[in-house]
Backbone bond lengths (Angstrom), bond angles and torsions (degrees), N, CA, C in turn:
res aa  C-N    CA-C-N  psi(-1)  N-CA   C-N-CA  omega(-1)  CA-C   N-CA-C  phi
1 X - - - 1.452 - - 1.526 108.22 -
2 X 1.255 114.45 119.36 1.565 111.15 166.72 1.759 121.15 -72.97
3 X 0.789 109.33 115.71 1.677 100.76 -174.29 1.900 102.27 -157.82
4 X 1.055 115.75 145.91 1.571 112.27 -146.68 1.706 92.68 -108.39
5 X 1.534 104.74 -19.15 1.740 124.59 177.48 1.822 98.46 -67.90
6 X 1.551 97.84 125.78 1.381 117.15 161.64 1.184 130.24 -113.06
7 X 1.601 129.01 138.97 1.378 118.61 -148.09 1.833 106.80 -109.22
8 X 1.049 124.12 130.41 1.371 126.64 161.98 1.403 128.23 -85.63
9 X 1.760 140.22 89.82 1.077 110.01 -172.14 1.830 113.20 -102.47
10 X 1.476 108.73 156.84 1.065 106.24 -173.40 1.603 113.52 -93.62
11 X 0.997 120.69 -134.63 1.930 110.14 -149.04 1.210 90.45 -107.44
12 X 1.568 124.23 -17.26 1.516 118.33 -172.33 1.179 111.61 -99.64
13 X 1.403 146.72 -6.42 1.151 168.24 -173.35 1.711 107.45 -78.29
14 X 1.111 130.68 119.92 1.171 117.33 173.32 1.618 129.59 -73.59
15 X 1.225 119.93 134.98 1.484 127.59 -164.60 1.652 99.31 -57.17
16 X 1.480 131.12 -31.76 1.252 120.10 -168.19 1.572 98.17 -74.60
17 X 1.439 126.63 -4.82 1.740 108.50 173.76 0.929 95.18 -82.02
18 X 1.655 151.66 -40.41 1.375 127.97 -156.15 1.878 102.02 -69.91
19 X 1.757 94.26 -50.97 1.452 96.13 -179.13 1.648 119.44 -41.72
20 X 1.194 116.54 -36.50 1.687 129.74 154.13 1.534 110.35 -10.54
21 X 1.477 83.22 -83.52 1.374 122.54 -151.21 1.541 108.29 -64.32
22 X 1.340 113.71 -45.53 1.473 122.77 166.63 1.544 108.64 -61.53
23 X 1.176 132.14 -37.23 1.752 118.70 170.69 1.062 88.35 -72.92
24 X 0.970 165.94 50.09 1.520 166.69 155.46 1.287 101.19 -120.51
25 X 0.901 129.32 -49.11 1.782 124.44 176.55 1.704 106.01 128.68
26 X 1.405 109.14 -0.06 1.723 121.36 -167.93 1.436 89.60 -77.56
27 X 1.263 95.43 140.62 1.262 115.90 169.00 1.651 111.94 -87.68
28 X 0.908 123.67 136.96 1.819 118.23 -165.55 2.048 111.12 -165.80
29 X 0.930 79.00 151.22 1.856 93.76 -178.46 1.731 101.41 -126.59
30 X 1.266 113.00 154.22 1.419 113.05 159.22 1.479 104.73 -128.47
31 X 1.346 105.46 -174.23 2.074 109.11 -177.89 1.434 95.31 -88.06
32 X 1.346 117.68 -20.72 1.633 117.97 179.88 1.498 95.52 -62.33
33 X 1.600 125.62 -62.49 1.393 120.46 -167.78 1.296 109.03 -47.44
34 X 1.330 109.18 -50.97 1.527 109.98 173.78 1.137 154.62 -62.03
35 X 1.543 99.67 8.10 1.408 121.53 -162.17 1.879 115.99 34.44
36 X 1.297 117.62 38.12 1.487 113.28 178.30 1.804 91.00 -114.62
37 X 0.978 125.23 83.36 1.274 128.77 158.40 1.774 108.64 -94.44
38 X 1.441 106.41 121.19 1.566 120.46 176.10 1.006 116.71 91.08
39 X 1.832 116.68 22.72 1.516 119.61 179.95 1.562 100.56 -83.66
40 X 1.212 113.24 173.66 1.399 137.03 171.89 1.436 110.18 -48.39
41 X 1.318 124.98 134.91 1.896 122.07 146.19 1.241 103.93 -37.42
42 X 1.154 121.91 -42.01 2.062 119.90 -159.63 1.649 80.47 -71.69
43 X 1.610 116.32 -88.25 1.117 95.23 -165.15 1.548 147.98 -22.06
44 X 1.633 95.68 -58.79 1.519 118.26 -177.75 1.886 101.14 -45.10
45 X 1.555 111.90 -47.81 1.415 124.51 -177.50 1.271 107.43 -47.89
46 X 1.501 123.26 -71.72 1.477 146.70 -175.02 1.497 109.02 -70.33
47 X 0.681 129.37 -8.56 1.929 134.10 156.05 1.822 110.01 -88.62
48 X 1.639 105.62 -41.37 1.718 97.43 -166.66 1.563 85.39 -65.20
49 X 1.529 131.30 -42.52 1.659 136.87 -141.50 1.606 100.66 -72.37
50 X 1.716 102.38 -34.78 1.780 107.79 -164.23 1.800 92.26 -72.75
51 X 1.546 98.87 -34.85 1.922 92.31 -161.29 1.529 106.71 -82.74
52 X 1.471 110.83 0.98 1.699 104.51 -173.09 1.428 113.81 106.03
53 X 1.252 134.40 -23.57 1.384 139.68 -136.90 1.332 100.04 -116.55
54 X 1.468 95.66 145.16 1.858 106.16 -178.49 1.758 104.78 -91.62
55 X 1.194 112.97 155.10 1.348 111.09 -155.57 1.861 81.31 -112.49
56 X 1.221 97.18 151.26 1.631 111.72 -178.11 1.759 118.28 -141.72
57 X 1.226 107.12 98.91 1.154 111.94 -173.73 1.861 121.44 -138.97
58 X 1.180 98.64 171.67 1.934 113.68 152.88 1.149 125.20 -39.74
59 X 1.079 85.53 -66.38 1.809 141.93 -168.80 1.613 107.22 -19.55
60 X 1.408 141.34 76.26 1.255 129.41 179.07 1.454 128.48 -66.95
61 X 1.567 97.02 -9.40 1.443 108.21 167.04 1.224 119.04 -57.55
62 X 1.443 139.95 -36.34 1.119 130.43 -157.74 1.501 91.57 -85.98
63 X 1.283 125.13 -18.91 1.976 115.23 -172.41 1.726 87.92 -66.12
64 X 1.398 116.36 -29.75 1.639 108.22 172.16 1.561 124.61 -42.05
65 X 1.119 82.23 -79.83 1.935 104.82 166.67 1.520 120.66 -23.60
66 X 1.348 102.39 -56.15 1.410 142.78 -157.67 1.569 82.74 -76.96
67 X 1.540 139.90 -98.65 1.352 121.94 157.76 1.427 152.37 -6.63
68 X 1.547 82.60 -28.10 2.114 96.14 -176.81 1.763 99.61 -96.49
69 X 1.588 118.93 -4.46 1.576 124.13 168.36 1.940 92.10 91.47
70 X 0.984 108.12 56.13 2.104 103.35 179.29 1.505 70.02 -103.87
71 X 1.615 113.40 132.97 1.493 116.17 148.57 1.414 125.88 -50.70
72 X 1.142 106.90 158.97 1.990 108.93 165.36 1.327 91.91 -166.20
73 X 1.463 78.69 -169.77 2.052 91.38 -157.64 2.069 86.18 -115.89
74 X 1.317 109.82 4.99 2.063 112.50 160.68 1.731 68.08 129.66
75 X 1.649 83.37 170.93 1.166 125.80 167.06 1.589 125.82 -142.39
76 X 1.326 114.29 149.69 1.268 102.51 -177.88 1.308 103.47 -138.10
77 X 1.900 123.26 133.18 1.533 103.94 -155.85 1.733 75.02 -132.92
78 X 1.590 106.55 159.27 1.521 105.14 174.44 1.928 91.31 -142.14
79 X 0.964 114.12 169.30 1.455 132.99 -166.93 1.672 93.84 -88.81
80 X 1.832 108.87 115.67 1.144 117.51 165.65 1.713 116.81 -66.18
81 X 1.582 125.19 136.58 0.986 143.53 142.86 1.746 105.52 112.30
82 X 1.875 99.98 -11.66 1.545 98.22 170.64 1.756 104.57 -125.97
83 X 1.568 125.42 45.16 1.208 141.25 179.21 1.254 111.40 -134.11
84 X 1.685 130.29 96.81 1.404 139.89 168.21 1.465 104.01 -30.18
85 X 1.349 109.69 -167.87 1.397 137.52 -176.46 1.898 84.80 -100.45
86 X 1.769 92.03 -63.66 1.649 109.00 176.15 1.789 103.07 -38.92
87 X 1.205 125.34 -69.62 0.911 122.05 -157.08 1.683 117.93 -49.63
88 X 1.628 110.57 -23.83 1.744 130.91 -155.70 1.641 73.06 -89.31
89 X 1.212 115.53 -84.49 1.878 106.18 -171.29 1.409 113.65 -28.84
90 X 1.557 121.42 -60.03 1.615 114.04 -152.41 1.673 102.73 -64.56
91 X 1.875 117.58 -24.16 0.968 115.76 -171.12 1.610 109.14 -88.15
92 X 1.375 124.03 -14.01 1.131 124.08 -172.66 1.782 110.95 -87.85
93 X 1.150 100.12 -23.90 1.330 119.99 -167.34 1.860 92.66 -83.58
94 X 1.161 105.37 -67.57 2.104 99.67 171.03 1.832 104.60 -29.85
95 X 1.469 95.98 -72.27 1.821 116.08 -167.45 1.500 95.56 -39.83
96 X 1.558 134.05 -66.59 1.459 123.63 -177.02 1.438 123.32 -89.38
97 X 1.521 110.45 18.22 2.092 114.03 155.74 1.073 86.14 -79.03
98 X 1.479 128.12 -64.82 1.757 111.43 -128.43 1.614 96.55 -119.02
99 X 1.569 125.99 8.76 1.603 114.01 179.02 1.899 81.94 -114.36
100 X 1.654 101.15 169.45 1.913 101.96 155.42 1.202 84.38 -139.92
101 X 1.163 119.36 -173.62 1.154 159.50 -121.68 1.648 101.03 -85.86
102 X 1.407 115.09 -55.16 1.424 125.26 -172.89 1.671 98.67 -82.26
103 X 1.142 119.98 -30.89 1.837 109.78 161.20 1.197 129.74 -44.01
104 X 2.039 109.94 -24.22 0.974 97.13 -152.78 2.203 102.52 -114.97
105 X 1.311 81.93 -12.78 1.456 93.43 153.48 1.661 133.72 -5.95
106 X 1.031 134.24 81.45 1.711 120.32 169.44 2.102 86.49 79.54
107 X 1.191 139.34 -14.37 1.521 129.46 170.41 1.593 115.11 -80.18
108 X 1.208 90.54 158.09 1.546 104.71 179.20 1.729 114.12 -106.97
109 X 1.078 144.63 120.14 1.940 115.57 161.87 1.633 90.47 -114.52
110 X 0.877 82.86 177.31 1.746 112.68 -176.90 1.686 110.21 -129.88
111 X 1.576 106.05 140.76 1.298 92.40 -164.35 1.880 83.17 -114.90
């Protein structure tokens, strides 16, 4: 998939979407790669924004953030415990055909 959007996932996110997403051709990080397990929303936010990467999570905190004006490079949040593995790809895969990179800027989608 050509798509210029890079994905950040956070600690609640399961590692098999990034693995997804990378046979997909997505470029992607998790907090596992990063060994930052139990960092801050701020952080996790202000690290995905510095590296380029849209942050992908549970996480309703960040619609906080996201409200209080903290930049990011987007976010994408889906509803824990009724959101596949399937469901995080088919939606990630729409979000980086038809959005890039500067779409996703300071936006939110919902999967």
């Amino acid at each position: 998939m050509d798509s210029d959007i890079r994905l950040y996932f956070d600690e609640n996110v399961e590692t098999a979407v990034a693995d997804q997403m990378r046979e997909r051709g997505i470029e992607c990080v998790t907090v596992r790669d990063l060994n930052l397990l139990g960092d801050t929303d701020e952080n996790h936010l202000q690290r995905a924004a510095d590296m380029g990467y849209v942050l992908c999570t549970y996480d309703s905190d960040y619609s906080r953030l996201h409200a209080e004006g903290f930049p990011h490079a987007g976010i994408v949040f889906a509803k824990e415990r009724t959101t596949s593995i399937g469901d995080w790809v088919r939606g990630l895969e729409l979000i980086c055909g038809v959005l890039n990179a500067d779409d996703m800027k300071n936006h939110i989608e919902y999967l």
